[in-house]
C-alpha positions as CSV (number, residue, x, y, z in Angstrom):
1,X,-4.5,-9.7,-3.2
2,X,-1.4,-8.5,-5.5
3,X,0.0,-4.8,-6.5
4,X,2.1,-4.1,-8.6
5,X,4.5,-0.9,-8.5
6,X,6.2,0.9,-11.1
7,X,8.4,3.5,-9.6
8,X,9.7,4.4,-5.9
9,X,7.2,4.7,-3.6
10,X,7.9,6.2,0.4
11,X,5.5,4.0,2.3
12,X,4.7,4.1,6.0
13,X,6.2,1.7,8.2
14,X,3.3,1.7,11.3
15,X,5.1,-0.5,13.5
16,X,7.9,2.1,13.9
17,X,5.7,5.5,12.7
18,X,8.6,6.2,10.0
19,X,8.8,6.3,6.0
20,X,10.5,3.7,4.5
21,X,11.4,3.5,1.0
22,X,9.6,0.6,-1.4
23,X,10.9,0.2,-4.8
24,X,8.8,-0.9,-7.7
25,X,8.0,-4.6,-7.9
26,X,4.9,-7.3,-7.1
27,X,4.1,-7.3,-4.0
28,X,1.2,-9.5,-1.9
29,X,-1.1,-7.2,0.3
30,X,-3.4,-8.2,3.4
31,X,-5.7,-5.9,4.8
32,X,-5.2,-4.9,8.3
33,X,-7.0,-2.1,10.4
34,X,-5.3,1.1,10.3
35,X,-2.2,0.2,12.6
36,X,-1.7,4.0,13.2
37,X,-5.2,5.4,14.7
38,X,-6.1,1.8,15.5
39,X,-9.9,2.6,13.6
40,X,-11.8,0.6,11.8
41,X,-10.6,2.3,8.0
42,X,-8.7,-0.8,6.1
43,X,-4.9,-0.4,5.3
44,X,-3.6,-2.3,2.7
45,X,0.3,-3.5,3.5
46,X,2.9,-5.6,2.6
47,X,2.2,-9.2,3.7
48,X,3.6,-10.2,7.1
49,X,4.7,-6.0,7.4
50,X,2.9,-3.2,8.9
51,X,4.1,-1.4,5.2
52,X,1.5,0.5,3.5
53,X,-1.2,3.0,3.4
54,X,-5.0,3.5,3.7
55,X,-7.1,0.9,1.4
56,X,-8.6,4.1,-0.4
57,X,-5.1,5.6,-0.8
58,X,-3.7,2.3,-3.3
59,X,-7.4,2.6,-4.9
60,X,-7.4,5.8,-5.8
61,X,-3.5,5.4,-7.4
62,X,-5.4,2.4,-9.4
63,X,-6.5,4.7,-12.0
64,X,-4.9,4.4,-15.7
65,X,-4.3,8.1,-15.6
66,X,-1.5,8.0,-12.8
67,X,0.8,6.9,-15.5
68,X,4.1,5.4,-13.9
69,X,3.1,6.0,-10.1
70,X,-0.5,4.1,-11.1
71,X,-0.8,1.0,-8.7
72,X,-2.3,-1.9,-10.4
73,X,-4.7,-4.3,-7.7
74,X,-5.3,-7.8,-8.5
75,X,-7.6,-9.8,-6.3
76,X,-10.5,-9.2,-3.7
């Protein structure tokens, strides 16, 4: 699975609990289990990273109307 960014995005880093800065680009995702809270909700991060957020989060910035911060998800 593919995303593509078009601005700055602060993204969580899980394996050290911190905000790290992700600048716009193509990137290839993998989902995980949420590496935080160790549940069963899917994250969606950076292959071969712990980069990312919550599956529903880059969903819900897939929508046209997010303008420049929309996220656009290609694959499964």
């Amino acid at each position: 699975m593919r995303a593509q960014t078009f601005t700055d995005w602060a993204m969580i880093d899980a394996s050290n609990k911190c905000s790290v800065p992700v600048s716009p680009g193509n990137y290839e995702l993998e989902r995980v289990l949420d590496p935080l809270m160790g549940g069963k909700d899917p994250w969606l991060v950076i292959k071969g990273t712990k980069i990312g957020f919550s599956e529903g989060w880059w969903r819900s910035h897939s929508h046209p109307s997010w303008g420049n911060q929309q996220i656009v998800i290609e694959g499964e």
